[in-house]
Phi, psi and omega in degrees: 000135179273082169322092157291132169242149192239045161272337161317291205283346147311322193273316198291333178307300164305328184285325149296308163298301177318285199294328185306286230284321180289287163311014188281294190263028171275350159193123179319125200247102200280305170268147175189103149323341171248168179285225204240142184239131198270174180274007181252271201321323176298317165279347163268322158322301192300304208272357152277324201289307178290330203213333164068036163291168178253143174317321183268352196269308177327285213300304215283341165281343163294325161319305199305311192276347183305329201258293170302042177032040199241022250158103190298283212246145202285287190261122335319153157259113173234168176276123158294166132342295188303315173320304172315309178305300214274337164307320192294312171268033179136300211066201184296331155299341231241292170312316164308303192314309183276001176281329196274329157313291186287006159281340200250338172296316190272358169274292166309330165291331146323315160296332196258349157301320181293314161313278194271015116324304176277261162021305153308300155318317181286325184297343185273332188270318178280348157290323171289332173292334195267284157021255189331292184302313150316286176343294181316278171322305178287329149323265205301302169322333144329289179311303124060267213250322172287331207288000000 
């Protein structure tokens, strides 16, 4: 099974909503042969045109940003505070990168703890060899000095 990731079209959702919202009242539309298109049909549109989504992959990222608060309400669609904030900084792009950074910081402080891990250990094993080796000597010099 092929694991998608859908942060690009999450990132491209909200970046959509922000221009619906900018552009909801800038000019009056006296006429229109067609009906009134909600700003969630307008954003779904952009994202089948662009990404060639399926109707259920849309809905369920909308789900996605609903439960991460980035998002009030999936009908009518409107934008949170939070959305804004977290578009503004990046998004969901902006977050993988730095989650897959700090995976790869906290892999190498692994590696380098194995290393000086191993490291310890052989300094730990010729201090106990020396011991030991010691131990032996002063024994038998013990031994020695009673005879």
């Amino acid at each position: 099974m092929i694991e998608r990731n859908y942060d690009e079209q999450m990132d491209f959702i909200l970046e959509e909503l922000i221009k619906e919202y900018e552009n909801l009242y800038k000019g009056v539309n006296f006429y229109s042969g067609d009906h009134h298109q909600t700003t969630k049909d307008i954003v779904t549109e952009k994202v089948i045109n662009k990404y060639g989504l399926k109707e259920w992959e849309i809905n369920v990222l909308y789900y996605t940003l609903f439960i991460n608060n980035h998002i009030k309400s999936i009908d009518p669609l409107t934008i949170s505070l939070e959305g804004l904030v977290f578009r503004n900084n990046g998004g969901y792009l902006v977050k993988s990168k730095t989650k897959k950074q700090e995976s790869e910081r906290l892999e190498r402080i692994q590696n380098d703890f194995k290393k000086y891990s191993f490291g310890l250990m052989v300094f730990t094993a010729i201090v106990a060899l020396g011991t030991i080796v010691s131990g032996i000597y002063f024994a038998i010099e013990i031994i020695k000095y009673f005879k």
